[in-house]
C-alpha positions in Angstrom: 2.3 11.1 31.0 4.2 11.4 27.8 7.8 13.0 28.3 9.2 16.2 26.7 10.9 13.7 24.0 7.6 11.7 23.1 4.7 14.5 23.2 2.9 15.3 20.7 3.9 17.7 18.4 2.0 21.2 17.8 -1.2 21.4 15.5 1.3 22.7 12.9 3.6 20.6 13.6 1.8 17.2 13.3 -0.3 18.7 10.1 2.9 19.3 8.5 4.2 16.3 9.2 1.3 14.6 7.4 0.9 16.3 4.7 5.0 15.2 4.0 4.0 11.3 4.4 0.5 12.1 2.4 2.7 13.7 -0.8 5.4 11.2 -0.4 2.3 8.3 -0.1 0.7 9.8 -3.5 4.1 10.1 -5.6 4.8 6.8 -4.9 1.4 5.2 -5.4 0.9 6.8 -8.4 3.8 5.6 -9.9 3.0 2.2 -9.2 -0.8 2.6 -9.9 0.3 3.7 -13.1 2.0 0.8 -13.9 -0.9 -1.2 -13.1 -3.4 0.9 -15.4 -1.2 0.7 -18.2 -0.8 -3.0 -17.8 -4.3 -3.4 -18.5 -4.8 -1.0 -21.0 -1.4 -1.0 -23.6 1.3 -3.1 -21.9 0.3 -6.3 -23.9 0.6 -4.8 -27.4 3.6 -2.7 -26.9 5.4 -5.4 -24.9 4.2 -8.9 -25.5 2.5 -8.2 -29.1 3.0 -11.7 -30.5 0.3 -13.4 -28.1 -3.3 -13.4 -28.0 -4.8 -10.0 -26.6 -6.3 -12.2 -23.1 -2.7 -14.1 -23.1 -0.8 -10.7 -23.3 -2.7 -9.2 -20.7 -1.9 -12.4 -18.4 1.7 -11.7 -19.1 1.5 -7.8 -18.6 0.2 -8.4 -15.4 3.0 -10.7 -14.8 5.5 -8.2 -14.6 2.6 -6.2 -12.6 3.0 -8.9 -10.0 6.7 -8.9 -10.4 6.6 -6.1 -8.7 5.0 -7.4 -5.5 7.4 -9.8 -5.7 10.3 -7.4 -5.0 8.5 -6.0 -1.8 9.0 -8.0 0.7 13.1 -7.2 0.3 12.4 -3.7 0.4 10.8 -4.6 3.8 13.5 -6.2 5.0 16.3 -4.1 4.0 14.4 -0.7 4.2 12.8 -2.0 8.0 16.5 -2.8 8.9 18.2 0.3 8.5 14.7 2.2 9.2 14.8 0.7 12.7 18.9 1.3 12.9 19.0 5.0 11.0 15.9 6.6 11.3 12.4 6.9 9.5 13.0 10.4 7.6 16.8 8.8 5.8 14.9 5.8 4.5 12.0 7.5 2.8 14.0 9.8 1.0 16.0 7.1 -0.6 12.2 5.4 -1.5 11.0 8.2 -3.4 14.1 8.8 -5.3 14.4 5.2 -6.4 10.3 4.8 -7.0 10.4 8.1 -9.2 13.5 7.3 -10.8 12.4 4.0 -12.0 9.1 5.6 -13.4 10.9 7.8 -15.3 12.8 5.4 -17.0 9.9 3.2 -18.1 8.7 6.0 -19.4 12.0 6.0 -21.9 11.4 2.7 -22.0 11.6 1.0 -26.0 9.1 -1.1 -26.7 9.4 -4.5 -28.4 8.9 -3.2 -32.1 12.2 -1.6 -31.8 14.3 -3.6 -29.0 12.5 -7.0 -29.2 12.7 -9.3 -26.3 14.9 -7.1 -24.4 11.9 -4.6 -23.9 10.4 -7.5 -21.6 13.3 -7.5 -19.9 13.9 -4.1 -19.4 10.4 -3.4 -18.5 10.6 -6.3 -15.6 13.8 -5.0 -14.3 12.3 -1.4 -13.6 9.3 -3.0 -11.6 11.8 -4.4 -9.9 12.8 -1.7 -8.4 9.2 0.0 -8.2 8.2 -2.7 -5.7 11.3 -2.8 -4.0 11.1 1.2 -2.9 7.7 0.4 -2.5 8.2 -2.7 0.5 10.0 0.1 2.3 7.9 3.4 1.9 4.6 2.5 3.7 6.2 1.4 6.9 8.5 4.7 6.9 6.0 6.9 6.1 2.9 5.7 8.4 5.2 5.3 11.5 6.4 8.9 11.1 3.1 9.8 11.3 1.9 7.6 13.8 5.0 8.0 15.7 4.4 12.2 16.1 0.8 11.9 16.9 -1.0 10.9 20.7 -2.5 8.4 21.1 -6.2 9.5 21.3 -6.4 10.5 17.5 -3.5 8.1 16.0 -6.5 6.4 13.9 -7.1 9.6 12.4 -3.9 11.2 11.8 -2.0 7.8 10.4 -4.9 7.3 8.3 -3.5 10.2 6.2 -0.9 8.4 4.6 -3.0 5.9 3.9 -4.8 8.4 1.7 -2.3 8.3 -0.3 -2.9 5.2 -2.0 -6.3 6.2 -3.1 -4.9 9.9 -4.4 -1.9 7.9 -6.1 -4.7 6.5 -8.2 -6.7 8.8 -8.5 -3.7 11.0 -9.7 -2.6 7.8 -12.1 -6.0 7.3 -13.6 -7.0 11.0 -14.4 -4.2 11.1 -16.3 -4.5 8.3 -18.2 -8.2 9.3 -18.6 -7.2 12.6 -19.7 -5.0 11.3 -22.3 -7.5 8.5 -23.8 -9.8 11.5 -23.8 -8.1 13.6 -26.1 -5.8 11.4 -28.3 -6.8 8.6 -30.2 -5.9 5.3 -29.7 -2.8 5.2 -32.4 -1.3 8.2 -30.9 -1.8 7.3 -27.4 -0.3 3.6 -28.1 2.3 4.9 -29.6 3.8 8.0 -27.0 0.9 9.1 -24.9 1.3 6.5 -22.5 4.6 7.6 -21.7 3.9 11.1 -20.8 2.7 10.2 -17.0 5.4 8.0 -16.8 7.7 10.7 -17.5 5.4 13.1 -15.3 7.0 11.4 -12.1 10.0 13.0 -12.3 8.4 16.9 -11.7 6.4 14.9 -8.7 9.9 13.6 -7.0 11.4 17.2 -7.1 8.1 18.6 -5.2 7.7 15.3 -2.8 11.5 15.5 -2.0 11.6 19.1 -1.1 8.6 18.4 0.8 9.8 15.1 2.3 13.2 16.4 3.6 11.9 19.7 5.4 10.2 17.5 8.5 11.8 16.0 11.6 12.8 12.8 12.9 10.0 11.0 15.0 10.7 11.7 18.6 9.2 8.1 20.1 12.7 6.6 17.5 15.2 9.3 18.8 14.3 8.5 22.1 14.2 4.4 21.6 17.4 4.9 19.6 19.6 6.6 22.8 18.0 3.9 24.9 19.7 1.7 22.9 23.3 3.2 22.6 23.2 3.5 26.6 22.2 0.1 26.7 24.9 -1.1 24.1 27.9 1.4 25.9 26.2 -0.5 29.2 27.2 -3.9 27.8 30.1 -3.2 25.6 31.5 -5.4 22.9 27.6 -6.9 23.0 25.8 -5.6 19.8 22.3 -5.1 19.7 20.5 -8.0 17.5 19.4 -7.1 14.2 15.8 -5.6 14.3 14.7 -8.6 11.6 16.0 -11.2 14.5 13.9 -9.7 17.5 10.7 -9.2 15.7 10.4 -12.4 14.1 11.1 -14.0 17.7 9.1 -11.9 19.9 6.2 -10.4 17.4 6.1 -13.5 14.9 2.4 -13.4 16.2 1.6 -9.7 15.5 3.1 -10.3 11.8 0.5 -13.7 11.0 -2.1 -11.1 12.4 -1.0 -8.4 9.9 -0.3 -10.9 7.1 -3.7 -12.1 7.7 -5.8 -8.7 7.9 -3.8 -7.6 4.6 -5.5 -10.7 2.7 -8.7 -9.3 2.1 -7.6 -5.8 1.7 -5.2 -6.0 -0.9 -6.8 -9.0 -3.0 -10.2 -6.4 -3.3 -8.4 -3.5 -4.0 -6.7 -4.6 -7.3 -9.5 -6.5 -8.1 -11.8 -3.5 -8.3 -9.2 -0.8 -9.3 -6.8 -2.9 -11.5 -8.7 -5.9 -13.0 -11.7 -4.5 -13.7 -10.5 -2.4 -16.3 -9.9 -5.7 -17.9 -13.2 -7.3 -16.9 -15.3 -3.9 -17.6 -13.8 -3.3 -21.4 -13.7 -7.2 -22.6 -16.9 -9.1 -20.8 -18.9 -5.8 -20.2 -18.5 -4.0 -23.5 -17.6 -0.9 -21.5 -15.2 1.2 -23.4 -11.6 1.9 -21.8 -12.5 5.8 -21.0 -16.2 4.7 -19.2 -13.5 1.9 -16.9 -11.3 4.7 -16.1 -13.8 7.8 -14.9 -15.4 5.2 -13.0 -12.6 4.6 -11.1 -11.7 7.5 -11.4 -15.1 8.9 -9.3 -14.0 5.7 -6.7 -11.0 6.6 -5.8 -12.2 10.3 -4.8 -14.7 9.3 -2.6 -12.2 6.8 -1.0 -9.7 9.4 -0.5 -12.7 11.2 1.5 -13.8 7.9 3.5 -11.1 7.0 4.6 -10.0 9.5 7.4 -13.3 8.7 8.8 -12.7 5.6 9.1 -9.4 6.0 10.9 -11.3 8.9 13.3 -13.9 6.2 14.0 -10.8 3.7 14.9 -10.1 5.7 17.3 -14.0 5.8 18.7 -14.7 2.4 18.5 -11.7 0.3 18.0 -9.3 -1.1 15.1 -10.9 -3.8 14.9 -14.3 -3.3 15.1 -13.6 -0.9 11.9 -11.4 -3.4 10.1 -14.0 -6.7 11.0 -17.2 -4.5 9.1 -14.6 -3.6 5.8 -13.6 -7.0 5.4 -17.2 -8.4 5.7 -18.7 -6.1 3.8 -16.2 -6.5 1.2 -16.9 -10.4 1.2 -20.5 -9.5 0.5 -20.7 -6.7 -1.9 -18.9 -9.2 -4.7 -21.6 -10.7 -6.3 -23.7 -7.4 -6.3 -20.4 -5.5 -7.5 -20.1 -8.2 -10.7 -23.8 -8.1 -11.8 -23.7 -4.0 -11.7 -20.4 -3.9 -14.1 -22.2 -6.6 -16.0 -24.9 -4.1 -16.6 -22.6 -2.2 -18.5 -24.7 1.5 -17.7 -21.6 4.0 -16.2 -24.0 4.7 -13.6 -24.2 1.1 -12.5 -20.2 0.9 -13.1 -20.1 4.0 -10.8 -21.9 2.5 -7.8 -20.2 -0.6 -8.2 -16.4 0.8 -7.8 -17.6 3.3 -5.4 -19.2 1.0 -2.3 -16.2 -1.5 -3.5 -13.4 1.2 -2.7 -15.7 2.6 0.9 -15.8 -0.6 2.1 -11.9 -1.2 1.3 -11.7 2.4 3.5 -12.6 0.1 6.6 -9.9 -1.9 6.3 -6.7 0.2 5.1 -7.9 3.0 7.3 -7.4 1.9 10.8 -4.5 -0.9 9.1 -1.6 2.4 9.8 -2.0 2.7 13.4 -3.3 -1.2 13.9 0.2 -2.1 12.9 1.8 0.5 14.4 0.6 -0.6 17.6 1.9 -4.2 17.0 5.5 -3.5 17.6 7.9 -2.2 19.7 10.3 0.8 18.5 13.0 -0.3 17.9 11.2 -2.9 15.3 8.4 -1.6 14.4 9.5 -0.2 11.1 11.0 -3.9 10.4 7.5 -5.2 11.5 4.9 -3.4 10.1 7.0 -3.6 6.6 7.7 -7.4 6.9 3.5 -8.3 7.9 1.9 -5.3 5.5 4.5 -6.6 2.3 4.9 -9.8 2.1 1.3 -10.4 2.4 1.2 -8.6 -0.6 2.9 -11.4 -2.2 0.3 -13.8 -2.0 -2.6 -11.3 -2.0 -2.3 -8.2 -4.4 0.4 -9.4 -6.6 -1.3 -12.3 -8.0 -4.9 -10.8 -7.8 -5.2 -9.2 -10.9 -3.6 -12.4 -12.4 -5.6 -15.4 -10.7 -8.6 -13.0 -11.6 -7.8 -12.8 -15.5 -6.7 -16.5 -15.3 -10.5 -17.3 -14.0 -12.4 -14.9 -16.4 -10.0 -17.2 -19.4 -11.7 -20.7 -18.1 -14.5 -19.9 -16.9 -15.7 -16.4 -19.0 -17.6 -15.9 -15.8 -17.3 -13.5 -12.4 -18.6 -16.1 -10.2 -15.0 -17.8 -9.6 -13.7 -14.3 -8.8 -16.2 -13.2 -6.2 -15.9 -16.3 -5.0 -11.7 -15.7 -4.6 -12.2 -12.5 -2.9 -14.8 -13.5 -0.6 -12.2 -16.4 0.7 -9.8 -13.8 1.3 -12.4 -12.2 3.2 -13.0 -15.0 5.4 -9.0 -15.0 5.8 -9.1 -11.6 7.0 -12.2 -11.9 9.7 -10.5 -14.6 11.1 -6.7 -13.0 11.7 -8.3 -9.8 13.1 -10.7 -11.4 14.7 -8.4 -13.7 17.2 -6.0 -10.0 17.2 -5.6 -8.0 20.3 -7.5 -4.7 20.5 -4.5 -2.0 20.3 -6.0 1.6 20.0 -5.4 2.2 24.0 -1.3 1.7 23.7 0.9 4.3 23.9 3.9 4.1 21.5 6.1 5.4 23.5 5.8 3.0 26.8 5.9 0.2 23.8 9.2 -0.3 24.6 12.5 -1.0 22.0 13.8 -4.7 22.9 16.5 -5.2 24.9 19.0 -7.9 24.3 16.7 -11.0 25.3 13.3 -9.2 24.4 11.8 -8.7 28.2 11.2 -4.9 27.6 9.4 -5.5 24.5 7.2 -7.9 25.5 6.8 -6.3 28.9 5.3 -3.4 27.2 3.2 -5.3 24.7 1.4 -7.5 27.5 0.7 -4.1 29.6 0.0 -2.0 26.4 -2.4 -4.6 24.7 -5.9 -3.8 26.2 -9.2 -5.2 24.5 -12.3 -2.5 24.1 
């Protein structure tokens, strides 16, 4: 039985709670979404206009990927003092530094008027984008997941998670909006700074949100453990949380690494590159690219707590093993639809794309909260989720442009994606079933790491 300091919140509670990691999620994935659609669509001229228009792309979404790049510190530094200070401390400094970054692209000269320093500049702000980034998802998933029981944690952590999708939905509306009713001079020249500049209104309403919820109870708790065990042993610090997880969950973080292949690769594949793929190879115009993704990225906002409520049915895994091989095998179909060039056909392609993504970032929240003990898990979850992104959604949209440029066909791309696929079915497959484990009795390390794994080996139970 949970005690007073680890039960479950009420209704109100919890759905408050959520809806503070769900805003926080959507501020910050819309500003980085946003940097992504605008890569693709007027990056390259305003930035990099002395190369050809496929070669200027390439290096727009080199500064995209940049951004990844920076993500793995902001795991590491934002997991430490996450797991050392506290869940709510960290993500307020994350959405301040996301949204103040946006903003300032958004003010941003381009390279008619600065030159080469506009580059620069440009790179410096994603930069920090990715950086706030490598620490917001852990933060604001374990809050979640950290409030909730165990029997809907699928369900509940899958909110945040929504964010992501709403981010880009939010991000793409926008930018449809604004190709809709200006024309292309006008928007080239200052409508594509006006959602940039947009972030700043979203940080005053995320923060006041944000800063109105509670400490997770299962890290208060770990956390006094912790100073009685430290007052118990006196001059003996506790280790750094970096140090503990990468010697007794190094494991849990290949597993993570692993699942986050296919996942991420397909994501900015469908939703990033193919705004490049649908306009140049399809003959789709930019505003037919964005209302299809546009129409994705709604119904994956709806999927996907029903794939975390299903988690909890049948398993994480279970979930996670059908996304990532349904994925795999909706590439080929997915290409020859956008081929097609019919919205319709565009529509349908996005849309199965993004549901069968649902399976896998759905249950991902809780599946790596489960991983790790408490007093690590922030340091955990961050260091497996981001620096997979490194060599999986950073580079995506660039290996995939790269491709199109030799080949000036789809077939190496599917091809890319489905090996990531294969990635992915094998790290979850040889992973531990988690959905049974209580986060509270998964226990914060002690000096040597027998509580931790203690609790993992009793907590991990295969379904």
């Amino acid at each position: 039985m949970a005690s007073a300091a680890t039960a479950p919140p009420p209704p109100a509670s919890l759905k408050r709670i959520v809806a503070a990691s769900l805003i926080g999620t959507t501020i910050e994935w819309y500003d980085f979404f946003l940097y992504g659609s605008a890569a693709a669509l007027v990056f390259n001229k305003l930035f990099f206009p002395d190369s050809d228009p496929l070669v200027g792309t390439l290096l727009s979404f080199l500064t995209y990927a940049v951004g990844f790049a920076a993500r793995p510190l902001g795991a590491l530094v934002f997991g430490h003092y996450g797991d050392r200070l506290g869940r709510k401390k960290l993500l307020v400094l994350s959405l301040l530094m996301m949204g103040g970054a946006t903003f300032a692209i958004g003010l941003l000269p381009t390279h008619a008027s600065v030159g080469a320093a506009a580059p620069v500049l440009l790179t410096a702000l994603r930069l920090v984008q990715g950086f706030a980034l490598g620490g917001e998802w852990g933060g604001a998933v374990l809050l979640v997941s950290e409030h909730g029981d165990a029997r809907r944690r699928g369900f509940w952590a899958s909110w945040p998670q929504t964010g992501a999708p709403a981010g880009q939905l939010l991000a793409t509306g926008v930018l449809s909006l604004l190709t809709a009713v200006l024309s292309d001079a006008a928007f080239g020249s200052w409508g594509w700074r006006i959602p940039f500049l947009l972030s700043g209104v979203l940080v005053v309403v995320g923060l006041w949100i944000r800063l109105s919820v509670d400490e997770s109870p299962v890290f208060r708790e770990a956390l006094k453990r912790a100073e009685e065990r430290t007052a118990a042993r006196g001059d003996e610090a506790e280790k750094p949380p970096l140090v503990s997880v990468l010697r007794h969950h190094w494991r849990d973080i290949l597993v993570a690494m692993g699942a986050r292949m296919a996942e991420n690769i397909s994501y900015y594949v469908i939703t990033a590159f193919i705004l490049v793929y649908a306009t140049t190879s399809a003959g789709v115009s930019k505003q037919t690219a964005l209302n299809a993704v546009l129409i994705g990225s709604a119904v994956h906002f709806a999927v996907i707590p029903a794939w975390g409520a299903l988690s909890d049915r049948v398993g994480r895994r279970p979930v996670y093993l059908l996304g990532a091989a349904g994925v795999g095998l909706w590439m080929f179909p997915f290409f020859s639809l956008v081929d097609t060039g019919t919205f319709g056909n565009l529509v349908l392609a996005v849309t199965v794309g993004l549901v069968l993504h649902g399976a896998m970032y759905a249950p991902q929240a809780a599946f790596f909260a489960e991983m790790f003990a408490t007093r690590m898990r922030y340091s955990g979850a961050s260091i497996g989720a981001q620096f997979a992104s490194v060599a999986a959604g950073a580079p995506a949209p660039l290996i995939a442009t790269a491709l199109l440029a030799d080949y000036d066909s789809s077939t190496p791309i599917a091809l890319y994606v489905i090996a990531a696929a294969l990635v992915t079915l094998v790290a979850v497959g040889v992973a531990r079933e988690t959905r049974h484990r209580d986060l509270a009795e998964v226990g914060d390390a002690d000096a040597d790491g027998t509580e931790a794994v203690t609790s993992r080996a009793a907590g991990a139970r295969t379904v």
